[in-house]
C-alpha positions in Angstrom: 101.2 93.5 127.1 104.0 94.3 124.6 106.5 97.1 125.6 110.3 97.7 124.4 113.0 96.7 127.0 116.8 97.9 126.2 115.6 98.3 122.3 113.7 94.9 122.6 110.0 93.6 122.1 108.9 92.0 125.7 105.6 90.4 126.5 105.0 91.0 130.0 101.9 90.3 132.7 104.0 93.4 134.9 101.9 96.3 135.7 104.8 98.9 137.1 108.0 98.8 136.5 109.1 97.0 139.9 107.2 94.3 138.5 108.5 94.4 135.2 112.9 94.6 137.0 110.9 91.3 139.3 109.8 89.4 136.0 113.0 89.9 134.5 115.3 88.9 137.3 116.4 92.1 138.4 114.8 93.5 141.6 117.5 93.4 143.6 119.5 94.3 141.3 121.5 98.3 141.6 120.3 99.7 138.4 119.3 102.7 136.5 115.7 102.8 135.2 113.3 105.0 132.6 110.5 104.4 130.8 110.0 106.5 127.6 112.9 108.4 128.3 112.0 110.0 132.0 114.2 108.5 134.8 112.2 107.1 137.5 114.5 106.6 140.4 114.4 103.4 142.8 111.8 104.9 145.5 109.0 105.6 142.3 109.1 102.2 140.9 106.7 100.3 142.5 103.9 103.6 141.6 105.2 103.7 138.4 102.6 101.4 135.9 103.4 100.4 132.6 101.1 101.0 129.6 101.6 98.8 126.3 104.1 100.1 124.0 106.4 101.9 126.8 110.1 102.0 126.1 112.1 100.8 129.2 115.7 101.3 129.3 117.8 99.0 132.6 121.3 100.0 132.8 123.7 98.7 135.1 126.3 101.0 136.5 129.6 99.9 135.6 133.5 100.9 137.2 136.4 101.5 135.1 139.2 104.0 134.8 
């Protein structure tokens, strides 16, 4: 199916979004996730499906000062 990852067109076989942070290399990975703009925190991920043309926004926290 086709969604929108950080502003850009994925094909993807991941049906929920832990699938979807597994596919892309980031399941491990201590990030921020939402699809079409509602955050889904880290517990919800593996309920949360994907349906074609959802928006998925990955952030990574980041330190600074």
């Amino acid at each position: 199916m086709k969604i929108t990852v950080n502003g850009e067109a994925v094909e993807t076989a991941a049906g929920t979004l832990a699938a979807l942070l597994e596919e892309l290399g980031q399941g491990e990975a201590r990030v921020a996730t939402a699809v079409n703009e509602d955050f889904v925190p880290m517990g919800a991920r593996e309920a949360r499906t994907l349906a074609p043309g959802d928006r998925v926004e990955i952030v990574s926290p980041r330190q600074g000062g």
